[in-house]
C-alpha positions in Angstrom: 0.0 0.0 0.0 2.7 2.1 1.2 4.2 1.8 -2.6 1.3 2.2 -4.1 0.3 5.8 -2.6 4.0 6.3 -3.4 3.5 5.5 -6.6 0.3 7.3 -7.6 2.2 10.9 -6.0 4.8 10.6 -8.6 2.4 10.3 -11.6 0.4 12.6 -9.7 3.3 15.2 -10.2 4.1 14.3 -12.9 0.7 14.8 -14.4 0.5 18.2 -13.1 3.9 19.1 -14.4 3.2 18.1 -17.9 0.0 20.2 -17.8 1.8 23.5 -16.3 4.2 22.8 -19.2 1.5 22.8 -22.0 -0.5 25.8 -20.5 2.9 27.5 -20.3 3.6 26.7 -24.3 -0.1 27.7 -25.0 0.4 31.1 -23.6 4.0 31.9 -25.5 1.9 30.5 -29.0 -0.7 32.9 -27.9 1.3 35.8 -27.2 3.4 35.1 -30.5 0.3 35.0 -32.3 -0.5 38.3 -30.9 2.8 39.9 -31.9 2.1 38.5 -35.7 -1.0 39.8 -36.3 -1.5 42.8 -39.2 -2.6 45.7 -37.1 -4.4 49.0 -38.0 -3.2 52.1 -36.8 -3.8 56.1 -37.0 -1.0 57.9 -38.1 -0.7 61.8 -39.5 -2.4 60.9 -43.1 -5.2 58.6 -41.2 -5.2 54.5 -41.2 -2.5 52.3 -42.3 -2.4 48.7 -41.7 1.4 47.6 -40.4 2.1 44.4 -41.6 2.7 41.8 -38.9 6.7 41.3 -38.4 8.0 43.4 -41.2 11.7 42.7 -42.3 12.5 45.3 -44.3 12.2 48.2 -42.8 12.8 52.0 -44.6 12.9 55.1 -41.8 15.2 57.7 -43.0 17.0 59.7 -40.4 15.2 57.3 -37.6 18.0 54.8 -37.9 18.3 55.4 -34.0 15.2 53.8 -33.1 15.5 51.2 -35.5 19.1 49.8 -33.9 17.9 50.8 -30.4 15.0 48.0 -30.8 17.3 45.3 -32.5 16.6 46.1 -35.9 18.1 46.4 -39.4 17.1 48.1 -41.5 17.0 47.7 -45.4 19.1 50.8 -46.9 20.3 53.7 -44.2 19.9 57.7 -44.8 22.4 59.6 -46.7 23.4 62.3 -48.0 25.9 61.7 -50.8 28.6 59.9 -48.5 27.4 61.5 -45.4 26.2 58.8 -43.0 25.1 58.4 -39.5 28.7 57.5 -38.0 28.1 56.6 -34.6 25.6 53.8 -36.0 28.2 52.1 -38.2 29.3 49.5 -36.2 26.0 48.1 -36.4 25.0 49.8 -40.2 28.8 49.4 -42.3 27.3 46.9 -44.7 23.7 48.2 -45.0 23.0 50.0 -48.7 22.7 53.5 -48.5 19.5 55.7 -50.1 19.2 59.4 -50.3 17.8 61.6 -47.5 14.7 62.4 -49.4 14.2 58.6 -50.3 13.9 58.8 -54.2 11.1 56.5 -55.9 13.2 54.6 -57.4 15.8 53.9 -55.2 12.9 53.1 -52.5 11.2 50.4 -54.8 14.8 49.0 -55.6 14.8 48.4 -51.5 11.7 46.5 -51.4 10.7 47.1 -48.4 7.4 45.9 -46.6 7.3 49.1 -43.9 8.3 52.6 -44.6 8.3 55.1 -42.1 8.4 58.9 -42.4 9.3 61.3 -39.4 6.2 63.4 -40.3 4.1 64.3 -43.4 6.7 67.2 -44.1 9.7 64.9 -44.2 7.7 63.3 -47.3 9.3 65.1 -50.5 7.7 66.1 -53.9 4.2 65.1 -52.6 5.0 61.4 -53.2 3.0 59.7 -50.5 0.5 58.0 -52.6 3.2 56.5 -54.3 5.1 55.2 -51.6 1.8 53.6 -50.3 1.7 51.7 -53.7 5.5 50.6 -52.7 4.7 49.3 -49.3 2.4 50.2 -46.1 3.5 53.7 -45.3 3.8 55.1 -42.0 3.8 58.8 -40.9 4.5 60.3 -37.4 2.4 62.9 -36.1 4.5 66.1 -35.6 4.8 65.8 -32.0 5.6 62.3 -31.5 8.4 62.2 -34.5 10.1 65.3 -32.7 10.5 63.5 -29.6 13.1 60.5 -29.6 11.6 58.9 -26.5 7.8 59.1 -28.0 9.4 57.8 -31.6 10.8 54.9 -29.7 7.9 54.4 -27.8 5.4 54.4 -31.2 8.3 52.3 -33.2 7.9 49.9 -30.6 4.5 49.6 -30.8 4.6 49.2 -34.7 6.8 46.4 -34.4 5.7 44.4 -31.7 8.6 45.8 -29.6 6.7 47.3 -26.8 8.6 45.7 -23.8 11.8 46.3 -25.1 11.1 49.8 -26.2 10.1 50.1 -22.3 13.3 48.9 -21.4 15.7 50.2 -23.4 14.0 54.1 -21.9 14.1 52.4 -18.3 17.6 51.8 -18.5 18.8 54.8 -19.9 16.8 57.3 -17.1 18.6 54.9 -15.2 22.1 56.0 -16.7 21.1 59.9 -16.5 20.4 59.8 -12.5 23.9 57.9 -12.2 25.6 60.6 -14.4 24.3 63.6 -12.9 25.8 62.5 -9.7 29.4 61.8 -10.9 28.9 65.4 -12.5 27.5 67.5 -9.7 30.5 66.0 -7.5 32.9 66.9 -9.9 31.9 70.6 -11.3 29.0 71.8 -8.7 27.2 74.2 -10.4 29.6 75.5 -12.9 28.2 76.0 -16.7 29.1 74.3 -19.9 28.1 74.7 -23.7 28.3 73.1 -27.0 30.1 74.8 -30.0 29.7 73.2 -33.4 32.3 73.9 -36.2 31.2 73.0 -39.8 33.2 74.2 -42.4 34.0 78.1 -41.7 30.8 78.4 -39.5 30.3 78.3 -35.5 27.3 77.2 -34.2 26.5 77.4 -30.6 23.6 74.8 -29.2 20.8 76.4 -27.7 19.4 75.1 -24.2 17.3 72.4 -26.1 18.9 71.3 -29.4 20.0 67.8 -29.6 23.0 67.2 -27.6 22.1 70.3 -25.4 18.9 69.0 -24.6 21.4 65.6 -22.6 23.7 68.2 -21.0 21.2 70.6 -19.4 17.6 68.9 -19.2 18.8 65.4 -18.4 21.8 65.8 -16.7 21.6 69.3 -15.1 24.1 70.5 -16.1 24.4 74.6 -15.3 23.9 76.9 -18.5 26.2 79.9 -19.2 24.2 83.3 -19.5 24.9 83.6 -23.0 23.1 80.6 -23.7 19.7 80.9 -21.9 19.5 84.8 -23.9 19.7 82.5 -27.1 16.5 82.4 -29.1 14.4 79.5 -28.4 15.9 76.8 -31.3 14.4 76.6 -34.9 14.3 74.0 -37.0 17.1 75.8 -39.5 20.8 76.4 -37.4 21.5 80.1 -37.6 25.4 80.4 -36.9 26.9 83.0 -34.6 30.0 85.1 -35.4 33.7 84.5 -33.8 33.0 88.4 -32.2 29.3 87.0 -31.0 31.4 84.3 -29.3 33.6 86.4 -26.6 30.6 86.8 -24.6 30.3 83.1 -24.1 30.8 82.6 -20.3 31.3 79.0 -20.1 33.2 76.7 -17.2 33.6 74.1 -19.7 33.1 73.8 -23.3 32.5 70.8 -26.2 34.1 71.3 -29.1 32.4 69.3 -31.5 33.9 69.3 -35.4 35.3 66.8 -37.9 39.3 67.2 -37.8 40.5 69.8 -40.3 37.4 72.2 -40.7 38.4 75.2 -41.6 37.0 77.2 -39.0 38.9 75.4 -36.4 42.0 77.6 -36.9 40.1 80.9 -37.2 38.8 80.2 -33.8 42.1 78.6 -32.3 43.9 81.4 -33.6 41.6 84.5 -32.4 41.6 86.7 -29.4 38.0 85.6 -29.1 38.5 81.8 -28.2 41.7 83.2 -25.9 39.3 84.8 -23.6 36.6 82.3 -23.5 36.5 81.3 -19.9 36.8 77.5 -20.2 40.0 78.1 -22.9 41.6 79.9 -20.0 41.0 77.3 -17.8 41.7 74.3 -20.1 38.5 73.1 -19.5 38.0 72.6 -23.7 37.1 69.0 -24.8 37.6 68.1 -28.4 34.6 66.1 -30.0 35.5 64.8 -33.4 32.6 62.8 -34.5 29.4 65.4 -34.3 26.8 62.9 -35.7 25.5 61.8 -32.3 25.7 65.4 -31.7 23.6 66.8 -33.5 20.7 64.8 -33.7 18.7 62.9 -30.8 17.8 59.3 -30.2 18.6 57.2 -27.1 21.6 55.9 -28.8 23.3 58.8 -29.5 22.3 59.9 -25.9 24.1 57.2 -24.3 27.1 58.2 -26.5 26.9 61.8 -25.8 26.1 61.2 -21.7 29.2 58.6 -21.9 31.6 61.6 -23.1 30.1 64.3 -21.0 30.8 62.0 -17.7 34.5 61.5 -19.1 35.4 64.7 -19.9 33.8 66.6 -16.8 35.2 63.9 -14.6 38.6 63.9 -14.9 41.0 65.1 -12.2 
């Protein structure tokens, strides 16, 4: 008897096993069927139906996202040769297309999703013919503006929900641990961004790209000059080298490409000599401007990770 009670426990468990094993495998089918479905969604221009797991993606300019999530996508943004640098580890063997995604270069792609930051990003009036291409997606203005809302949406168009979640959960995560190191290193002293492009200098306002990491998610103190700036416009409007010796920065990123021209105007000027944070060698050379000068939580991380180095060093 003793055996048999023994006996009829283990099948018991064993039963029971099998069964949370099946319902387990039943809810993963279930939730994979879920995540495969076609799904119809609102965008700027009205409904469009996302295919379910698209492969080949197009989303000029929102490479970011893209790679952020996982994903490759089927030709990268360009202009001419000009790429998105800091994403070519992951992008050096994807085909190029043009920034304004040519017709014919966007059917030579074939790709099963397109994406387009907002109507206006859509050139020559073209939509209705990208539609005929693939499903065609268009942000509304104020979600394709924001990188954390574009990841958010992109995650939800490609059944990436949880990871867009995650990916935003540990990079809030990274900002509270870098303002720290940087408030214990520099107090409240200021710091700006300087762009050099060819013979121009551009100086970030409070909430363009990269600025928008150094003072609204990492605290960093402005300089005077750069909360009297003009609230930022989509077009850059360069300053002058004489505008420039009223900049009244602690510490300042100097982001440019080795060699531009306008590097040894400014180096060689009275200007950048009296620039507090030339004076007090607080000047930190940034040679790759593509994470920069745009935003995305991958060129965030980048930018945070060099802001921590530089301000931290003894």
């Amino acid at each position: 008897m003793k055996f048999r009670n023994t006996y009829l426990a283990i099948i018991t468990i064993f039963i029971c096993t099998i069964m949370l094993l099946v319902g387990c495998g039943t809810n993963n089918t279930k939730e994979t069927q879920e995540n495969t479905k076609d799904v119809t969604v609102t965008d700027a221009m009205g409904k469009v139906t996302i295919p379910a797991n698209p492969q080949r993606i197009l989303a000029p300019y929102m490479e970011d996202s893209l790679v952020a999530l996982g994903v490759t996508p089927a030709a990268q943004w360009s202009i001419g040769t000009t790429v998105l640098d800091y994403l070519q580890s992951d992008l050096k063997d994807v085909p190029k297309i043009g920034w304004d995604l040519p017709l014919e270069q966007t059917i030579k792609a074939q790709p099963d999703l397109i994406v387009f930051s907002s109507a206006s990003a859509i050139q020559k009036g073209n939509y209705e013919e990208y539609k005929k291409v693939a499903p065609t997606y268009v942000f509304k203005d104020d979600e394709g503006s924001d990188w954390r809302k574009q990841l958010e949406v992109m995650g939800k168009l490609l059944g990436k929900e949880k990871q867009a979640k995650n990916v935003l959960a540990d990079y809030d995560a990274k900002v509270k641990d870098a303002s720290k190191k940087i408030k214990e290193a520099i107090g409240d002293e200021t710091a700006a961004i300087l762009w050099v492009a060819g013979d121009q200098f551009y100086l970030f306002e409070n909430t363009r790209f990269a600025a928008n990491v150094l003072y609204g998610d990492l605290g960093v103190a402005q300089p005077k000059m750069i909360q009297k700036l003009p609230k930022a416009e989509a077009t850059w409007k360069p300053v002058s080298l004489e505008a420039l010796s009223k900049l009244d920065a602690d510490h300042l990123f100097l982001v440019s490409k080795p060699g531009e021209p306008g590097l040894e105007t400014l180096k060689n000027s009275s200007v950048w000599k009296g620039i507090p944070a030339v004076k007090k060698g607080n000047v930190y050379n940034m040679e790759d401007p593509s994470h920069w000068t745009i935003s995305g939580v991958i060129a965030n991380n980048l930018t945070i990770d060099q802001i921590v180095d530089s301000l931290t060093k003894k």
